[in-house]
C-alpha positions in Angstrom: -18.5 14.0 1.7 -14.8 14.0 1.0 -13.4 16.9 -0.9 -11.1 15.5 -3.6 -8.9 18.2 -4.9 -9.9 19.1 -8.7 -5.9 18.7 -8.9 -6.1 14.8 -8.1 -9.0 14.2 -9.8 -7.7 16.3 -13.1 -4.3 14.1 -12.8 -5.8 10.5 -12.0 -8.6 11.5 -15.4 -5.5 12.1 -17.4 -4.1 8.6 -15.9 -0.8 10.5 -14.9 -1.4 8.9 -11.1 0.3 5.9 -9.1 -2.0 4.4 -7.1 -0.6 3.2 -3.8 -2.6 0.9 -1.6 -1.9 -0.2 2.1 -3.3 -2.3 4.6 -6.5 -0.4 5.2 -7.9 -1.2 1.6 -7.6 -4.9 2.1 -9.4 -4.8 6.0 -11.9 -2.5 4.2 -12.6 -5.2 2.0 -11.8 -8.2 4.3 -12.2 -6.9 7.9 -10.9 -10.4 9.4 -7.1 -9.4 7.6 -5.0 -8.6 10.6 -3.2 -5.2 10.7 0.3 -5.3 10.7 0.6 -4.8 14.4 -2.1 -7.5 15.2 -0.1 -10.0 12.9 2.5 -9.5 15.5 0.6 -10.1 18.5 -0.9 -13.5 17.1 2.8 -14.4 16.1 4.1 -13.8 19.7 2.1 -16.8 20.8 4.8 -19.0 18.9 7.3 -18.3 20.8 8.2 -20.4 23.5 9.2 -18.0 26.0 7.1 -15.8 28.7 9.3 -13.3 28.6 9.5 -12.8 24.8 6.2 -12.9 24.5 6.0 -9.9 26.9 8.8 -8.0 25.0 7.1 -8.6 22.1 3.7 -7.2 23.5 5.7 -4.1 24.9 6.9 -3.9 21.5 4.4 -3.6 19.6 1.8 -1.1 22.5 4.8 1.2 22.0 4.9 1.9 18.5 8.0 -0.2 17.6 7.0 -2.7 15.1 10.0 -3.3 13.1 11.9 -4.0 16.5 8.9 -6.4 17.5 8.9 -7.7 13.9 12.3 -9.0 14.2 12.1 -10.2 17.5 9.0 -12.5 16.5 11.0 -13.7 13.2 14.3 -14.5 15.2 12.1 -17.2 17.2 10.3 -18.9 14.5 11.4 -21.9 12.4 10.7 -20.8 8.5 8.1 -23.6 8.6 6.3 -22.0 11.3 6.3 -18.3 9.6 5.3 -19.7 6.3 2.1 -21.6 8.0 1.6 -18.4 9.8 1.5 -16.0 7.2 -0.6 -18.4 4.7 -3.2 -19.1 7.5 -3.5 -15.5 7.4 -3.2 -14.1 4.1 -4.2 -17.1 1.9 -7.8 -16.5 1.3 -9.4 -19.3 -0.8 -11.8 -17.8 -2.7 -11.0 -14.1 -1.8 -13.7 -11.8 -0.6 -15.5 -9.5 -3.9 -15.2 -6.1 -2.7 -16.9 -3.3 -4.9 -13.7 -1.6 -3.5 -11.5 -2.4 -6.1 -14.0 -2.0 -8.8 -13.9 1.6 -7.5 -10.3 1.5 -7.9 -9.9 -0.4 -11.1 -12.4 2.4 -13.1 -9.2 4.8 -11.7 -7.4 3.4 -14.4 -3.9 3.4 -13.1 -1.3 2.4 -15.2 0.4 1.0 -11.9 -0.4 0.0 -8.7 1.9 -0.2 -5.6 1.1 -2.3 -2.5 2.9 -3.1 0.2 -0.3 -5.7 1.3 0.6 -9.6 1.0 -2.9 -11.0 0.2 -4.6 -11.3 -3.5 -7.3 -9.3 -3.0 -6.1 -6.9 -5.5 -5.3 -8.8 -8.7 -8.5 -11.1 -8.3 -10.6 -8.1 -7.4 -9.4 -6.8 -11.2 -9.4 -10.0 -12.6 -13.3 -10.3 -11.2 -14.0 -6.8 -12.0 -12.4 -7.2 -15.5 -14.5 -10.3 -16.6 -12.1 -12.8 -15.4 -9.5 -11.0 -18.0 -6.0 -10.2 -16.2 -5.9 -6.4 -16.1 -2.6 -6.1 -14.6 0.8 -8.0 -14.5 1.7 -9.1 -10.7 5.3 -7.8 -10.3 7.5 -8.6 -6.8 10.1 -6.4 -5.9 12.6 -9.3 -7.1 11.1 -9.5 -10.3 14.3 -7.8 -12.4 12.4 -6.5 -15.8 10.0 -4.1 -14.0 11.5 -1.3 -16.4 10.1 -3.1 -19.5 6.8 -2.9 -18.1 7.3 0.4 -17.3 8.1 1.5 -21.0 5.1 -0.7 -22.2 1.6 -0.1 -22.4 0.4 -3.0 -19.8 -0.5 -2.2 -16.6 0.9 -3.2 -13.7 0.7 -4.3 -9.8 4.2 -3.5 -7.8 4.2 -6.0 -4.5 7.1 -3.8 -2.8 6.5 -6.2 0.3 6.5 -9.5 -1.5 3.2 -11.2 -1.7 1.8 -14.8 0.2 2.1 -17.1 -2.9 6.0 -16.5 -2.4 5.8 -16.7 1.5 10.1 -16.2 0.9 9.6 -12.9 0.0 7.7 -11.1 2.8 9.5 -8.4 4.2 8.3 -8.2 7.3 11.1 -6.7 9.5 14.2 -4.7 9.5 16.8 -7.4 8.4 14.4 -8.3 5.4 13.3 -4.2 4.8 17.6 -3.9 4.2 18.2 -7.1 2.5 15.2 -6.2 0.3 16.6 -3.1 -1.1 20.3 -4.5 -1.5 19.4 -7.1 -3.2 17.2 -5.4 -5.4 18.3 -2.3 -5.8 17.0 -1.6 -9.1 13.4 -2.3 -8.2 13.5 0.7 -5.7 15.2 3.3 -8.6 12.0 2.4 -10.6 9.6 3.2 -7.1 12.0 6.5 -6.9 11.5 7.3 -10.4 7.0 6.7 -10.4 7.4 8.9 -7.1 9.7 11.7 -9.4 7.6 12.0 -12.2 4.3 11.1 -11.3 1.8 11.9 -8.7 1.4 9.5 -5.9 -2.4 8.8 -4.3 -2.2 6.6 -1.2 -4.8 4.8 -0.1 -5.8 2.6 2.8 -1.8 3.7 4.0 -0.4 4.9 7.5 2.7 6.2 6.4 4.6 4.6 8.5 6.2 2.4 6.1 10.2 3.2 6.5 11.1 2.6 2.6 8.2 4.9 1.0 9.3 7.7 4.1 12.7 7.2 3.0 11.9 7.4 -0.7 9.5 10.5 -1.1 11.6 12.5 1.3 15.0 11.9 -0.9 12.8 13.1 -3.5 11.0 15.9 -1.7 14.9 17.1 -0.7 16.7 17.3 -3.7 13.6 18.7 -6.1 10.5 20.9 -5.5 7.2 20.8 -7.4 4.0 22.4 -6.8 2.5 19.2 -7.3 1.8 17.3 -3.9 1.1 13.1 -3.4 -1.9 12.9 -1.9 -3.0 10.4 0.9 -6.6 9.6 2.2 -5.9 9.4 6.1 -7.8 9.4 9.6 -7.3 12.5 10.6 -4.3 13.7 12.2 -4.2 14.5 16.8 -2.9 17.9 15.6 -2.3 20.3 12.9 1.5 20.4 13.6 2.1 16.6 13.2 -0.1 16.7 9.4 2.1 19.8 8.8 5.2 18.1 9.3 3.9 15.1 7.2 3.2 17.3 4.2 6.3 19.3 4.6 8.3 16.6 4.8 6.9 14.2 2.5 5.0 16.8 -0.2 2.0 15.0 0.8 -1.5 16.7 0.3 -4.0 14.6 3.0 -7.4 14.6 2.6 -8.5 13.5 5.9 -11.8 11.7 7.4 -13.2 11.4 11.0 -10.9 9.0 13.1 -12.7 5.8 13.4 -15.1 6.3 10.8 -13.1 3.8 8.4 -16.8 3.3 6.6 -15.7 6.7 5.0 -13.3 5.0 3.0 -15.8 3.2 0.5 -18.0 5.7 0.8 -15.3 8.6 -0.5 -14.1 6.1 -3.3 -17.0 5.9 -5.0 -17.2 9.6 -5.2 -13.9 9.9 -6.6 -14.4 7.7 -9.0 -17.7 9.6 -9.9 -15.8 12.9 -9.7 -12.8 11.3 -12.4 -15.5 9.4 -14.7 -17.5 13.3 -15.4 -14.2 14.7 -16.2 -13.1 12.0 -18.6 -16.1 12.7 -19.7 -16.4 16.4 -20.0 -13.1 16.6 -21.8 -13.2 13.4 -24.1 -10.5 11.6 -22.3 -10.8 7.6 -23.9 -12.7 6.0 -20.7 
């Protein structure tokens, strides 16, 4: 059983939570996705060269992904990336996950994902009887404060999403031309991780911009309201400690390599933020 604190539960039952959602939700629901470092081993086989593909391999074993990312993007024609990507992430019809219905009776007002596929807004669109529950919003899109100020609800792709295959930020060039480009876009992902409380879910933290972003935030003001993040659980205490320290990040953490804990622990949050609704009259 995973022990959601009454903190996270009270905030996400008043609706006062951004739900974040990585890679892990979408292999929960569709365990043929590739993680990203996977992607990158099935792209090295594009290039032409032995000894790229070895770099690349090296790359990737070590830990440095954005390095390997940009490696495997400098040696592919756009053509090739694009029917690379889509092979992948184009899933025609996407898998029905009760997942997402889980995460859907959360409520959020918005949803972050840094997750190319669909899976997300057709999961809500299924789970909502075909109704669109959420407005799909890329990091380019340039009215994402509108939505903000309005009562719709609202999925942020940070990372571009596959039925724009131009957008995917998939390495450092495209992280940094991302955030210049848009630069308003990631004031708005500054300004959720300010004032709201951040759950992340299915998420490694390794992602450079949200690292970057929660610890400007964590620097310059102090709360005693943590993020949260639902994680495997740390190889020590001192490398969780830093995490949280760094990033104000309370992790709830789950047996590594039981990822079947996921679902499992979902559906008891959801219980746990349905009875307090419920106890204290909050519209469901």
């Amino acid at each position: 059983m995973a022990t959601w604190p009454p903190a996270l539960v009270t905030e996400l039952a008043e609706r006062c939570v951004v739900i974040f959602l990585g890679a892990g939700v979408s292999k929960a629901a569709c365990p043929d996705l590739p993680s990203w470092s996977q992607l990158l081993e099935e792209m090295k086989e594009f290039a032409s060269l032995r000894k790229d593909k070895k770099l690349i391999k090296k790359l990737v074993r070590s830990g440095r992904l954005l390095d390997a990312a940009e490696l495997v993007n400098s040696l592919l024609l756009p053509a090739d990336r694009k029917t690379i990507l889509e092979s992948k992430f184009r899933l025609n019809p996407p898998p029905i996950s009760e997942i997402y219905a889980d995460i859907l009776a959360l409520d959020p007002k918005v949803c972050i994902t840094t997750n190319y596929d669909q899976l997300i807004e057709k999961n809500f669109e299924h789970f909502s009887g075909g109704q669109k529950s959420h407005n799909i919003r890329s990091y380019k899109y340039d009215n994402f404060l509108s939505d903000l100020r309005s009562p719709s609800r609202v999925i942020l792709k940070i990372h571009g999403c596959i039925t724009d295959s131009s957008s995917i930020v998939l390495d450092r060039k495209s992280y940094f031309n991302a955030k210049v480009e848009n630069p308003g876009m990631y004031d708005a992902v500054t300004a959720l991780s300010t004032v709201n409380t951040i759950l992340f879910l299915g998420y490694s933290m390794g992602d450079p911009d949200i690292q970057l972003v929660l610890e400007g935030v964590n620097s310059k003001l102090k709360t005693d309201h943590r993020h949260f993040a639902f994680v495997p659980k740390f190889e020590h205490p001192s490398l969780r400690d830093a995490h949280k320290h760094t990033y104000n990040i309370e992790f709830i953490e789950y047996p590594t390599g039981r990822h079947e804990r996921f679902p499992e622990a979902l559906k008891e949050l959801r219980s746990a933020v349905e009875a307090m609704r419920a106890s204290t009259g909050t519209r469901i």
